[in-house]
MMTF fields as JSON, N, C-alpha, C and O atoms, coordinates in Angstrom:
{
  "mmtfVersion": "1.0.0",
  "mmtfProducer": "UNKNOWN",
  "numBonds": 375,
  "numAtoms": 376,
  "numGroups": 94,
  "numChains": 1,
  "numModels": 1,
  "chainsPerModel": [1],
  "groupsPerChain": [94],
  "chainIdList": ["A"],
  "bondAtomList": [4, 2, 8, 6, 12, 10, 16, 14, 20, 18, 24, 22, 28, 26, 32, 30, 36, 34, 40, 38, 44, 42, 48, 46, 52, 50, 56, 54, 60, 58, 64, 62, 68, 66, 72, 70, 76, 74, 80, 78, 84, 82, 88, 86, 92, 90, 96, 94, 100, 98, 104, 102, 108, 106, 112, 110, 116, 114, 120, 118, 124, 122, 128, 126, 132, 130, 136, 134, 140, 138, 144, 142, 148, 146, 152, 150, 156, 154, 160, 158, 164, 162, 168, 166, 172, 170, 176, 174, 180, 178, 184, 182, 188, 186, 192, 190, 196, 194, 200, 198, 204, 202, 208, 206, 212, 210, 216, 214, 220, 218, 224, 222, 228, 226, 232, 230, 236, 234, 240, 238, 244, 242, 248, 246, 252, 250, 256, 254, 260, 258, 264, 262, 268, 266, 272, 270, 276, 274, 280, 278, 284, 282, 288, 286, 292, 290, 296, 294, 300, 298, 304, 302, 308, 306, 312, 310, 316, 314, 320, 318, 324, 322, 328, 326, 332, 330, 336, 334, 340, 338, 344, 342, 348, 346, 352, 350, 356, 354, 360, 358, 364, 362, 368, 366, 372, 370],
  "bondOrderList": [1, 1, 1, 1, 1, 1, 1, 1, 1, 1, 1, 1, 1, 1, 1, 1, 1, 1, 1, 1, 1, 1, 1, 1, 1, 1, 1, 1, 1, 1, 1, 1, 1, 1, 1, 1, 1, 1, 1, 1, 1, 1, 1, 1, 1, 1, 1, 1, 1, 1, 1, 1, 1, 1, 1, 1, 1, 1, 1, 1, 1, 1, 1, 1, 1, 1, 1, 1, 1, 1, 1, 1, 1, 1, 1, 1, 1, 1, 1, 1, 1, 1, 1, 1, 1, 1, 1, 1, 1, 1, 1, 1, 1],
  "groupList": [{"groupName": "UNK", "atomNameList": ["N", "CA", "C", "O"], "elementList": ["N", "C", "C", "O"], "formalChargeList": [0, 0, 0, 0], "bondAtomList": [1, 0, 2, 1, 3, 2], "bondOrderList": [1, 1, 2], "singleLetterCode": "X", "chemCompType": "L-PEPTIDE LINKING"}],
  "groupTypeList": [0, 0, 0, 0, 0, 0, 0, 0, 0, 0, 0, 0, 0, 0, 0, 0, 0, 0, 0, 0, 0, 0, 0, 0, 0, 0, 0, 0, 0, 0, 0, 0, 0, 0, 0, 0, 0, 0, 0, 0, 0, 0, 0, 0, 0, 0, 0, 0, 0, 0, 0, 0, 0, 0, 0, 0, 0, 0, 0, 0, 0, 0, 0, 0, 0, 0, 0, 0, 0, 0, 0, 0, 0, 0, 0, 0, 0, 0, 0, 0, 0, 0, 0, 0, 0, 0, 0, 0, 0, 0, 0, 0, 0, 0],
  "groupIdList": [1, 2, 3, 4, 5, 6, 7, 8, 9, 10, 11, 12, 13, 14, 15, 16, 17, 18, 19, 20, 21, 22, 23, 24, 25, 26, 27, 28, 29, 30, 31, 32, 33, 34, 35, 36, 37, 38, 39, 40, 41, 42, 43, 44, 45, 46, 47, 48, 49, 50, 51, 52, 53, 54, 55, 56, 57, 58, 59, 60, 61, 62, 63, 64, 65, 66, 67, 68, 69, 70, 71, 72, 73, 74, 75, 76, 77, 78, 79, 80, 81, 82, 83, 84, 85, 86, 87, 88, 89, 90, 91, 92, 93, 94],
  "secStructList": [7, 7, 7, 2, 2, 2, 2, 2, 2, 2, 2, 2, 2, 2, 2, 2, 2, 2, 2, 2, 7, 3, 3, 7, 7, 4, 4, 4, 7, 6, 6, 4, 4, 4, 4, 2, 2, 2, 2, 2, 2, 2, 2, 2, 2, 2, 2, 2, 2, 2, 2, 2, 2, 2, 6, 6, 7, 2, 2, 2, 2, 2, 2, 2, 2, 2, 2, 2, 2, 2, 2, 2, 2, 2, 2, 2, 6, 6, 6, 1, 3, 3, 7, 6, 6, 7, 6, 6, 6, 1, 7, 7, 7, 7],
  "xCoordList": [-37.238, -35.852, -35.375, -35.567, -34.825, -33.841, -32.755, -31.763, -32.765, -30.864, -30.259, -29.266, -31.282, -30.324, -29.149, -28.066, -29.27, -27.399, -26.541, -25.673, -26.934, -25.855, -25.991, -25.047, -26.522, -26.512, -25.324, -24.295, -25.501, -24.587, -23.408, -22.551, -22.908, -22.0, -21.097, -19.951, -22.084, -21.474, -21.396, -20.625, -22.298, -21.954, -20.318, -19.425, -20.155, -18.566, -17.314, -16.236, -17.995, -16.887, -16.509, -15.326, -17.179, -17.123, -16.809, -15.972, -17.062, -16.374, -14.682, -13.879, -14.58, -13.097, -12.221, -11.039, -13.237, -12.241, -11.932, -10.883, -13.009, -12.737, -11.493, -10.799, -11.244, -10.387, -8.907, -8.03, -9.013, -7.82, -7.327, -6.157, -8.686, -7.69, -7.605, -8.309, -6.124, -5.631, -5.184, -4.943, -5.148, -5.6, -3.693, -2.893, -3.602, -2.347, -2.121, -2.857, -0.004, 0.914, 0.601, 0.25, 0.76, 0.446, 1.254, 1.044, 2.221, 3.131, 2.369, 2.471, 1.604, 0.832, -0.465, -1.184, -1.109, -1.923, -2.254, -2.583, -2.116, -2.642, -3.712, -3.984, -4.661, -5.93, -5.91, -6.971, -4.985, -4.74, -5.716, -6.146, -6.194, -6.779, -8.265, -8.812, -9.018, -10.116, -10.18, -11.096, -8.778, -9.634, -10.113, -11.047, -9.706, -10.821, -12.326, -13.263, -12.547, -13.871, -14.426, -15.583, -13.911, -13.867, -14.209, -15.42, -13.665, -13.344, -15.497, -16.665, -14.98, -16.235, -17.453, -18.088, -17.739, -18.778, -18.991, -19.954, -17.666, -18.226, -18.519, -19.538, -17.846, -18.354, -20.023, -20.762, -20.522, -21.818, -22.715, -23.39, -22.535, -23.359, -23.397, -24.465, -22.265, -22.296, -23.173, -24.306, -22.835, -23.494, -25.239, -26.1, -25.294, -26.954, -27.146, -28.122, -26.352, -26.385, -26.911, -27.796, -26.013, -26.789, -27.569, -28.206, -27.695, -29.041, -30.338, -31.358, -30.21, -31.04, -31.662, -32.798, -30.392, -30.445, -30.713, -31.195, -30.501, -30.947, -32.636, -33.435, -33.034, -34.495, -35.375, -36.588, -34.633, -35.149, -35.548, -36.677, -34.638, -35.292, -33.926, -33.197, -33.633, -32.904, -32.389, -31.417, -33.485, -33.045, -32.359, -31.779, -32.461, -32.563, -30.532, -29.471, -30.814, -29.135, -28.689, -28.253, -28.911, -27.994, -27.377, -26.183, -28.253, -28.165, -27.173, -26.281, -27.158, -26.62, -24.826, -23.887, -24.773, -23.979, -22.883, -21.677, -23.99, -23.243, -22.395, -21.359, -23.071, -22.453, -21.191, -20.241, -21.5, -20.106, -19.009, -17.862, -19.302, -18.111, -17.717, -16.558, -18.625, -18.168, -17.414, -16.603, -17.754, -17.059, -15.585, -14.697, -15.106, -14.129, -13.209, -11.993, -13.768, -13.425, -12.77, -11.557, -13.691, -13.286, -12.337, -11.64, -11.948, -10.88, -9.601, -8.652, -9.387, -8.377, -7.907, -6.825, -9.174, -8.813, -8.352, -7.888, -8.315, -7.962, -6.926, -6.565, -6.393, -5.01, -4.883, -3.821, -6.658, -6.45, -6.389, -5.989, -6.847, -6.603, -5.567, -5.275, -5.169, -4.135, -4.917, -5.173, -5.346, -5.812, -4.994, -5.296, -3.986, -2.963, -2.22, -1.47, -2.527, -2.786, -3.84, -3.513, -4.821, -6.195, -7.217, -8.104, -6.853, -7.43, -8.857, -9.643, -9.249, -10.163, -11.495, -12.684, -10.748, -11.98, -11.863, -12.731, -10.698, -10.954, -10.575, -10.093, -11.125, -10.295, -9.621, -9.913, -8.205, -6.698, -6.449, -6.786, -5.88, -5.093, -4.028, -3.193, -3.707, -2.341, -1.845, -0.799],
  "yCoordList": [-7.76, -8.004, -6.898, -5.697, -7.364, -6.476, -6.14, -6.859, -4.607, -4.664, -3.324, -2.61, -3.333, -2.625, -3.342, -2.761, -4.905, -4.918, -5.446, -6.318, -4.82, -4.667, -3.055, -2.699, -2.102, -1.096, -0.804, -0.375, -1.079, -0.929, -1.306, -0.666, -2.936, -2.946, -1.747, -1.308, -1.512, -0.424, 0.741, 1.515, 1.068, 2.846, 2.679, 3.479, 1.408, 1.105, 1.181, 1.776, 0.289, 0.431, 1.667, 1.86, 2.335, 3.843, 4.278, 5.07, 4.334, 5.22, 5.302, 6.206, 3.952, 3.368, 3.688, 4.022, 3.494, 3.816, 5.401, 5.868, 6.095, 7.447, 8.137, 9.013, 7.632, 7.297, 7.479, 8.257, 6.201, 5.544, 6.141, 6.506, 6.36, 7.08, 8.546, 9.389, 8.5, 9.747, 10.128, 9.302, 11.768, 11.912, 11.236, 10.811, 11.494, 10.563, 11.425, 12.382, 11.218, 12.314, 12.835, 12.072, 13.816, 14.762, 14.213, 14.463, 13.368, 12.569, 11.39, 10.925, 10.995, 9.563, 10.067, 9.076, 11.271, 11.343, 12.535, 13.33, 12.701, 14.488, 14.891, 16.05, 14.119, 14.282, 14.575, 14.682, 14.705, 14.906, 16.018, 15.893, 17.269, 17.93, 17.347, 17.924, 16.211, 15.566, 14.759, 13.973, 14.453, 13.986, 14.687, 14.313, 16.036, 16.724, 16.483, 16.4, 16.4, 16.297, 15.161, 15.272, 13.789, 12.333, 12.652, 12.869, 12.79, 12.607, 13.957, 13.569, 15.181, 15.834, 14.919, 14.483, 14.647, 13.327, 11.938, 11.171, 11.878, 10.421, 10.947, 10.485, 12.025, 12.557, 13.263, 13.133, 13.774, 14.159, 13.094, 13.17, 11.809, 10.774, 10.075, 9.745, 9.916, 8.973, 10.27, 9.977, 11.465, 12.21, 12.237, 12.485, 11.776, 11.454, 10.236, 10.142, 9.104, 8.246, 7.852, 7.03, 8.796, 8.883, 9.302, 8.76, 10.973, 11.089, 10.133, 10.041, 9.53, 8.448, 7.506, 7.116, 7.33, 5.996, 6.311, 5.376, 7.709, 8.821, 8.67, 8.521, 8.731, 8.959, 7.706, 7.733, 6.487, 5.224, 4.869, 4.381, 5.013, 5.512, 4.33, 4.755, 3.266, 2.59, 1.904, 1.195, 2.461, 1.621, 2.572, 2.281, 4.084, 5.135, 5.359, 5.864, 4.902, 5.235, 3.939, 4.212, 2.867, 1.582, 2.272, 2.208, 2.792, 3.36, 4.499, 4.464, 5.501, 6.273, 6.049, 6.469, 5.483, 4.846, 4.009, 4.101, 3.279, 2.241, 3.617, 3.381, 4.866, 5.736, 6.004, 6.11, 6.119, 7.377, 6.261, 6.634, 4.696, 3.676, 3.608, 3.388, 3.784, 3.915, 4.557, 4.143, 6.482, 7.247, 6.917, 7.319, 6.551, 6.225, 5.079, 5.146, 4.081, 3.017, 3.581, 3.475, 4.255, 4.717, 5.378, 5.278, 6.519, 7.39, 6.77, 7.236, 5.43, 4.673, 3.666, 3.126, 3.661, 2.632, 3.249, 2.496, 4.915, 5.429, 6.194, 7.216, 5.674, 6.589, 7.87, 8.493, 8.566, 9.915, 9.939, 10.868, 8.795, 8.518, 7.271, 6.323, 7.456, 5.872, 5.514, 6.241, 4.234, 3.351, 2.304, 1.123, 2.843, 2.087, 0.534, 0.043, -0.213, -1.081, -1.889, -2.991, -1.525, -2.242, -2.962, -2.375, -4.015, -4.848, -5.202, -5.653, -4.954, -5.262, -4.068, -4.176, -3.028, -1.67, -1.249, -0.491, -1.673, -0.466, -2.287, -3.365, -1.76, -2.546, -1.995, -0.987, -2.408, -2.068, -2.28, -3.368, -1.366, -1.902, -2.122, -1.226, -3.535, -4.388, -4.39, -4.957],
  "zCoordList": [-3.659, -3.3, -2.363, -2.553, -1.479, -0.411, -0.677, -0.557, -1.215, -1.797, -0.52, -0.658, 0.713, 2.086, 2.084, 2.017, 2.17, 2.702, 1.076, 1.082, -0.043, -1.395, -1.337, -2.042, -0.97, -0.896, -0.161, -0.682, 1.247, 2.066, 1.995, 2.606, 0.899, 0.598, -0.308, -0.206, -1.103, -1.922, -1.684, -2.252, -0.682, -0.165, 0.356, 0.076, 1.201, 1.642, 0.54, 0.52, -0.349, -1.126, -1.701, -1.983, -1.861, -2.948, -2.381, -2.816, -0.687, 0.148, 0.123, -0.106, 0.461, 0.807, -0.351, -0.26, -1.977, -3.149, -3.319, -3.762, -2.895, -2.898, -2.019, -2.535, -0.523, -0.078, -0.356, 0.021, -1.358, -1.816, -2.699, -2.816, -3.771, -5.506, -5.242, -4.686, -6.048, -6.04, -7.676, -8.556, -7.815, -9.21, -9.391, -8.558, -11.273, -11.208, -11.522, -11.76, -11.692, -11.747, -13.486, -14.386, -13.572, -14.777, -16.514, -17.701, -15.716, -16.947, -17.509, -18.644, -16.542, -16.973, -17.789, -17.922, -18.434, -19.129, -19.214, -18.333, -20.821, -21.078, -20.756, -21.068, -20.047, -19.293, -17.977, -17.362, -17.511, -15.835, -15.364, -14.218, -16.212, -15.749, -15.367, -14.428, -16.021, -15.695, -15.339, -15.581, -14.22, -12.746, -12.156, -11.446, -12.165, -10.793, -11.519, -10.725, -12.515, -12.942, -12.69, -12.285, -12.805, -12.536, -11.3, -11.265, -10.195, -8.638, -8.771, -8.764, -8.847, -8.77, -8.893, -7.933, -10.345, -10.52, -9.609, -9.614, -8.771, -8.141, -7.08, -6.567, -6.346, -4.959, -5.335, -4.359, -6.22, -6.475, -5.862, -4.836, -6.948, -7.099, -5.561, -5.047, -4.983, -3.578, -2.993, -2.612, -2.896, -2.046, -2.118, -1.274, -3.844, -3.939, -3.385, -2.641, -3.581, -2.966, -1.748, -1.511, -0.74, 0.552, 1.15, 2.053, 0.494, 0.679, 0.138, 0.821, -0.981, -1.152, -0.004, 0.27, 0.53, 1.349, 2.629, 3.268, 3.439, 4.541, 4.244, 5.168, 2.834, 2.476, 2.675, 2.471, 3.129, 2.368, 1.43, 1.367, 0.229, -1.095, -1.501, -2.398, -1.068, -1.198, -2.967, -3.225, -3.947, -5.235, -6.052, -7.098, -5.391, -6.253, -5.13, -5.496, -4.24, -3.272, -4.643, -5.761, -4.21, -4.891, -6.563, -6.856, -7.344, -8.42, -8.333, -9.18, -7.472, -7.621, -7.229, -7.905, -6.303, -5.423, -7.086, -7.313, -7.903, -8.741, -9.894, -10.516, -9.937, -10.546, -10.499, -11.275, -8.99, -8.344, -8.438, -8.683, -8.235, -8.474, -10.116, -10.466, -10.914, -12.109, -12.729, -13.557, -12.13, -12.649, -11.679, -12.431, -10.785, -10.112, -10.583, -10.402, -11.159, -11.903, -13.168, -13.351, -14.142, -15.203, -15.322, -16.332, -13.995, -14.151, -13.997, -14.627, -12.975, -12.736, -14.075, -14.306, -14.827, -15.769, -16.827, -17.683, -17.161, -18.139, -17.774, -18.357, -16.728, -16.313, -15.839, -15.842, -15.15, -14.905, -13.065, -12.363, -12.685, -11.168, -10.726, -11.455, -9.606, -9.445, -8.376, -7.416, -8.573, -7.534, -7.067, -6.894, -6.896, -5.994, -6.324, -5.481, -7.702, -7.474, -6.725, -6.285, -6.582, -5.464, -6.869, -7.489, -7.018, -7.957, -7.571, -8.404, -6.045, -5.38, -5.388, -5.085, -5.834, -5.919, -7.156, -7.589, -8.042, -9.264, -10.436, -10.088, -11.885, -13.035, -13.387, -14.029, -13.128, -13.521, -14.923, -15.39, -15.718, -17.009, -17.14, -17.267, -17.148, -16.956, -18.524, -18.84]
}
């Protein structure tokens, strides 16, 4: 299986969500101090990510890549990042 262009989708997206989320205001969760840790962990992983994918080492980028969206996901979904409302990059808790 060829996962260059799901790779590539997702190096985009992680990019664009990294982007976007911003840690949240300090009232919305006594955890505010671990977004910088959240945000640290997803910029690690994309950064393995690409070097992965610089390497052609494409299963080991896709993997890493699915990290750095996770830990980015997770922080928005537990209230320590705001993803803007963007239903399209993060799962929101409505």
């Amino acid at each position: 299986m060829d996962v260059a262009p799901l790779l590539e989708k997702y190096l985009s997206l992680t990019r664009e969500a990294l982007a976007r989320v911003r840690r949240a205001p300090p009232e919305r969760s006594f955890l505010a101090r671990g977004s910088e840790d959240v945000l640290a962990m997803a910029r690690a992983y994309l950064a393995d990510a690409e070097h992965f994918a610089a390497s052609g080492d494409a299963a080991r980028a896709l993997a890493a890549v699915s990290y750095a969206h996770g830990w980015i996901d997770a922080g928005v979904r537990l209230g320590l990042l705001d993803g803007g409302n963007d239903d399209a990059r993060f799962t929101l808790y409505t």
